[in-house]
C-alpha positions as CSV (number, residue, x, y, z in Angstrom):
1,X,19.1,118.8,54.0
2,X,19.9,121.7,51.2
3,X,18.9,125.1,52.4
4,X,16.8,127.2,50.1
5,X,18.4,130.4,51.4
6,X,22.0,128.9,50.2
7,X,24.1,131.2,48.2
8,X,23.3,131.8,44.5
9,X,27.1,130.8,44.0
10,X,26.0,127.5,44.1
11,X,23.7,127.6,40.8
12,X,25.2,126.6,37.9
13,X,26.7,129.2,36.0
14,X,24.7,131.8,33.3
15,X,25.6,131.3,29.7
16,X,27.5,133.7,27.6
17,X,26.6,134.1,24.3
18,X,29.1,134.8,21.2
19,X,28.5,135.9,17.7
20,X,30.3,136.3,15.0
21,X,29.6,139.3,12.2
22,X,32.6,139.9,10.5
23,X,31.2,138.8,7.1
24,X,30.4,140.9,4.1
25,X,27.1,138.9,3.9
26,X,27.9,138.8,-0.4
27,X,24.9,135.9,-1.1
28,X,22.8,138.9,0.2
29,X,23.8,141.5,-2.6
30,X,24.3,145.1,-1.9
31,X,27.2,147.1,0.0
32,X,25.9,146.8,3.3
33,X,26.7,143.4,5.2
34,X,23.2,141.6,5.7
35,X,24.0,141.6,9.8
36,X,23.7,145.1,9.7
37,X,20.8,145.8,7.2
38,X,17.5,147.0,8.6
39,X,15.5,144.4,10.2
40,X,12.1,145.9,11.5
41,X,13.3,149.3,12.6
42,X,17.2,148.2,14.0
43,X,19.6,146.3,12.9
44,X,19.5,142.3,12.0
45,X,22.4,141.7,14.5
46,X,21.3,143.6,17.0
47,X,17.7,141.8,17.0
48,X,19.6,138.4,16.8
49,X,21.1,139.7,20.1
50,X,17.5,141.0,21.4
51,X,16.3,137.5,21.1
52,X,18.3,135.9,23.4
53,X,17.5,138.2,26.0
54,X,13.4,137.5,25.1
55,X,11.6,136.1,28.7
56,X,11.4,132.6,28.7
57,X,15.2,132.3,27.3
58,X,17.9,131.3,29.2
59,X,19.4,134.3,31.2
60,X,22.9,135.6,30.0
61,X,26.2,136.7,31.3
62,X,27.4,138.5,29.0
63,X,27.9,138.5,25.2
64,X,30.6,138.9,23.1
65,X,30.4,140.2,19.4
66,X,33.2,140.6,17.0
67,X,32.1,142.9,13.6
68,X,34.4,144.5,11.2
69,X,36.3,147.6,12.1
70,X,34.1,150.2,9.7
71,X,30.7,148.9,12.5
72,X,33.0,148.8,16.1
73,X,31.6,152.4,17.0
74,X,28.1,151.7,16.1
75,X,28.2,148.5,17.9
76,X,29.6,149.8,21.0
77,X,26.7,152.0,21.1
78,X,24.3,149.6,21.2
79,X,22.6,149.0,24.6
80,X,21.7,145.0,26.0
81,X,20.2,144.4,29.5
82,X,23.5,142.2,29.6
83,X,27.4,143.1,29.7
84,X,28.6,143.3,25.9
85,X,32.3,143.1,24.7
86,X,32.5,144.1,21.4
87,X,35.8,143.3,19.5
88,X,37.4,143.5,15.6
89,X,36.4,140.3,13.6
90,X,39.3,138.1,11.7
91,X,39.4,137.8,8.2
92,X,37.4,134.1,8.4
93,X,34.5,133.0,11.0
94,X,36.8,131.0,13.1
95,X,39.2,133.6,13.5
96,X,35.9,136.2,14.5
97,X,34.9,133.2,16.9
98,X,38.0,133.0,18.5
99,X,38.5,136.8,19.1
100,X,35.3,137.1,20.7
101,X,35.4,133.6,22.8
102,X,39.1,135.7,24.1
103,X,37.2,138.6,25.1
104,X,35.2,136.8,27.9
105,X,36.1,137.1,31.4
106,X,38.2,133.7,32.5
107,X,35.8,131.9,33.3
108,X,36.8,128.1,31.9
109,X,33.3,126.3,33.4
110,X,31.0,129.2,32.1
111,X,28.8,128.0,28.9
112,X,29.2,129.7,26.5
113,X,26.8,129.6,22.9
114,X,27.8,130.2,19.8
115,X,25.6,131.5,17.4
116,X,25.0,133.0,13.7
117,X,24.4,136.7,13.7
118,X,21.5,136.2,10.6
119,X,19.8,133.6,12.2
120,X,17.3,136.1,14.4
121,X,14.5,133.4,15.6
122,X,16.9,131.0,18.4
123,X,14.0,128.6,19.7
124,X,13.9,128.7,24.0
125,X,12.5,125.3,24.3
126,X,15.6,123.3,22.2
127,X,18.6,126.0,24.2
128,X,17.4,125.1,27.8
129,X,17.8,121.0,26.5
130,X,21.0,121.7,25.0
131,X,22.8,123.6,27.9
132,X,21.2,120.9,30.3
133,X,23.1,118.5,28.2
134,X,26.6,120.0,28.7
135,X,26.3,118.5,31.9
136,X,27.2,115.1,30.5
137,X,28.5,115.9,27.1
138,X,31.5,118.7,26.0
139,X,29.2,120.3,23.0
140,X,26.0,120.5,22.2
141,X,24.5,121.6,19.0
142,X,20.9,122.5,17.5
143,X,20.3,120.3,14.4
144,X,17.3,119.9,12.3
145,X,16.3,116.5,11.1
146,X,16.7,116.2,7.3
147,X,13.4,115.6,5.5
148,X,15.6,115.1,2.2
149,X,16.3,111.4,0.3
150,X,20.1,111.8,0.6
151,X,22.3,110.5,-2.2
152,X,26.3,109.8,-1.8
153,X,27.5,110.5,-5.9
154,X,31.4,110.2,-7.0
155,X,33.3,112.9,-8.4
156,X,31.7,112.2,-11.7
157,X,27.7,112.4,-10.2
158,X,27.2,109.1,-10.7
159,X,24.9,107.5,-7.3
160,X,26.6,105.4,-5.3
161,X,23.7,105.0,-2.9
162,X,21.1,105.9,-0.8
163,X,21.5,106.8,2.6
164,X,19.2,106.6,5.4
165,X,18.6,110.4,5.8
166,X,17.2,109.5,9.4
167,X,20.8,109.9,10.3
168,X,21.2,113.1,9.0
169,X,20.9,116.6,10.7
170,X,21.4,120.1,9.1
171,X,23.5,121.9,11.7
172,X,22.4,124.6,13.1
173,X,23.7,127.3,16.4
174,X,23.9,128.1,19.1
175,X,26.4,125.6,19.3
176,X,27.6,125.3,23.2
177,X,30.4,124.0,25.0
178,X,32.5,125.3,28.3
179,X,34.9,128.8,27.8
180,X,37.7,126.7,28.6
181,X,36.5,123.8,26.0
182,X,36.0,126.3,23.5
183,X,39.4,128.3,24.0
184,X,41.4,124.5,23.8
185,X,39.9,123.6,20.5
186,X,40.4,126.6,19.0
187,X,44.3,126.7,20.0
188,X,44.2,123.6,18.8
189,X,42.8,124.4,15.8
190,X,45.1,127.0,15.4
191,X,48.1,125.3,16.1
192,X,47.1,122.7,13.2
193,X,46.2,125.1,10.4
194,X,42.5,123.2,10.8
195,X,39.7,125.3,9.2
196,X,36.0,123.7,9.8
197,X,32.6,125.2,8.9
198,X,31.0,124.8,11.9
199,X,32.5,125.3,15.9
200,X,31.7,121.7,17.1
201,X,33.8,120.2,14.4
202,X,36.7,121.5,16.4
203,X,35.6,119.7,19.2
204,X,35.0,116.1,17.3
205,X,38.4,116.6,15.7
206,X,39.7,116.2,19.5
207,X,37.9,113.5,19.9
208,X,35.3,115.2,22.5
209,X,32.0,113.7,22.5
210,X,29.4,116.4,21.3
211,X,25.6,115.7,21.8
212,X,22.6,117.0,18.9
213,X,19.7,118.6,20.3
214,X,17.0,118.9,17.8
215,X,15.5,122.0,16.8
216,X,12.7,123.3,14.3
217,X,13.3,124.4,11.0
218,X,12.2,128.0,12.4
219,X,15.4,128.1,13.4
220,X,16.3,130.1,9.8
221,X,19.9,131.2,9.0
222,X,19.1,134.3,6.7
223,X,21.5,133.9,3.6
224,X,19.5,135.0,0.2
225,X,17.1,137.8,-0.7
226,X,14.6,135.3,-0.7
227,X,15.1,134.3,3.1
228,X,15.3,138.0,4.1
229,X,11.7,138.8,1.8
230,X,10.1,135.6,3.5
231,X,10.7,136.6,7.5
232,X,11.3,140.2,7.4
233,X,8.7,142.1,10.3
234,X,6.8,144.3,8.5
């Protein structure tokens, strides 16, 4: 018989969480890169990071955020209920992904998400599924169903045919997947010159087998004026 008194140790470990904000954010317009523009009194990145530590979301371990050099000292300033690492972003995503992911204690077993620094409203419900699911898969990924008549067209436009869009997801983040998955993909990656746009194509390019959770459309990365006018707090 298990005794409710055992150790904590025994729980499966907290997640970490990891986003990248080295971007210039140039879709947005303006000088100021859109993770650090104002987003209801504080920074967008900084209420991205606020959100994950929200009650009813999955408690954190830490969280590790790579920005560009000119933001490292306002950054560092910043104050979570979490330990934050705060590092120089690369010249591309993957790069800023990979310098962050390094930044975490060693901890190859630890979950750790990955997530967009614009997209500021990460649902609970869908992240508690998906990191239950790294128990039998190595990645996990938000999606949201596509409500779109997909076409497959040649170089020229012309329609080749119709595909079932039932099969079709927009990707979204966190996307999860253990420390040590996470650090052999992107070596591996690295190693192979391999640039994707997500962080679980790194993992299907190994072959690993990486489960879809779905998630609602609420789920909104911001990336035009129009987004940011639409779902700013007032």
């Amino acid at each position: 018989m298990s005794n409710p008194s055992s150790p904590a140790s025994t729980d499966p470990p907290r997640p970490y969480l990891v986003i990248p904000a080295g971007g210039r954010g140039l879709r947005m317009g303006g000088g100021l890169p859109k993770q650090f523009r104002d987003w209801g009194g504080r920074p967008l990145l900084q209420a991205t990071v606020e959100a994950f530590l929200a009650p009813g979301m999955p408690h954190l371990a830490g969280i590790a955020l790579a920005v560009p050099e000119s933001h490292l000292e306002e950054v560092r300033g910043w104050s979570f209920s979490a330990p934050c690492w705060v590092v120089t972003g690369g010249g591309t995503r993957q790069e800023s992904v990979w310098a962050a992911l390094s930044a975490l204690p060693e901890e190859p077993l630890a979950p750790v998400m990955i997530h967009d620094a614009v997209r500021p409203f990460p649902p609970s419900a869908p992240l508690w599924e998906a990191l239950e699911a790294l128990n039998r898969f190595d990645g996990v990924l938000l999606g949201e169903p596509s409500t779109d008549t997909l076409k497959r067209v040649d170089a020229q436009g012309r329609v080749l045919g119709t595909e079932p869009r039932e099969a079709f997801f927009r990707a979204q983040t966190p996307q999860i997947a253990r420390l040590g998955t996470w650090l052999r993909a992107f070596q591996a990656a690295d190693e192979a010159g391999f640039t994707a746009t997500d962080d679980v194509a790194l993992l299907e390019r190994l072959g690993l087998a990486v489960k879809l959770v779905t998630s609602p459309g609420t789920n909104l990365k911001l990336t035009t004026p129009e987004d940011w006018d639409r779902t700013r707090p007032h």
